[in-house]
N, C-alpha and C positions, 0 to 999 in steps of 0.2 A: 204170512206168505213170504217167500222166499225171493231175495234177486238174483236175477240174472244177471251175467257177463253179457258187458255189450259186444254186438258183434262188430267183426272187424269188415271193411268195405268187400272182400274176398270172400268172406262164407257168408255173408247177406247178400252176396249176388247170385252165389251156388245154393244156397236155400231159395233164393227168388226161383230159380231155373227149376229147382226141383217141382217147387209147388206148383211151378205154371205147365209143366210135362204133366205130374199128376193131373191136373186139372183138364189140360188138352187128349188124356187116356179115358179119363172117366165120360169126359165128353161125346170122345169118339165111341164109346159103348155105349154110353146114351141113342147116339143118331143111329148105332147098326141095329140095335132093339127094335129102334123105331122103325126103320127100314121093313125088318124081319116082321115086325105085326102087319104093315103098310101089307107086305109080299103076301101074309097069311089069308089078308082080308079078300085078296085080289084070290088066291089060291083056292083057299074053301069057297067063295064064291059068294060070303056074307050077304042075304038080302039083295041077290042077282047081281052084285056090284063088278065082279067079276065080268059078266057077260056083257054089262051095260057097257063098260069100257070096251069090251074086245069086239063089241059092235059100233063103238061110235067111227065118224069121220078122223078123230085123231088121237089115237090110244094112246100117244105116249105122251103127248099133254095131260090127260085125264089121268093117266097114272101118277105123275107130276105134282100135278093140282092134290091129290092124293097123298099119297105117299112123303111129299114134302114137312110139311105139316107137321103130322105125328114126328117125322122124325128131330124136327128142329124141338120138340113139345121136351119128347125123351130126354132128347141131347141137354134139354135146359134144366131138367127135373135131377139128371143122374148131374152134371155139375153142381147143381143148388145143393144137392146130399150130399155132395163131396164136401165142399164148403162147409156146411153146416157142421159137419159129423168133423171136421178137424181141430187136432187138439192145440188150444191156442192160448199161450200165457203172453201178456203184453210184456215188450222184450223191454222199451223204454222206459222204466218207471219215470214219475217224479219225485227226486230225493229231497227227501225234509232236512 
């Protein structure tokens, strides 16, 4: 394996910045996914679920209770593959 030049305090804080942007994009695509199926389920009507809300005392709780959820689930699944799937050589070796 090969070393790496250590970085300097200026581009490990602009790489910090990158990764944590990336991270906070793939995120927010996670929770609108989730959203978006939350919205689907409500939509098509899944299993009367639709109706059960739009008949209860307080639909926008119920949606809430709902919809939340999934999206927090997505948001954490599409970060965790972001994560995982990034290409990562340890910058600090220990030199012998």
């Amino acid at each position: 394996m090969h070393d790496l030049p250590e970085l300097k305090p200026e581009s490990a804080r602009h790489d910090h910045s990158q990764m944590l942007r990336q991270l906070a994009i793939n995120a927010a695509i996670g929770v609108g996914l989730g959203i978006a199926i939350g919205a689907a389920l409500l939509w098509f009507d899944i299993g009367g679920l639709g109706m059960r809300i739009a008949r209860s005392s307080t639909p926008w709780l119920a949606t809430f209770i709902l919809i939340a959820p999934i999206a927090m689930t997505f948001g954490g699944a599409v970060a965790g593959s972001f994560i995982m799937s990034m290409p990562y050589e340890r910058r600090f070796r220990d030199r012998e």
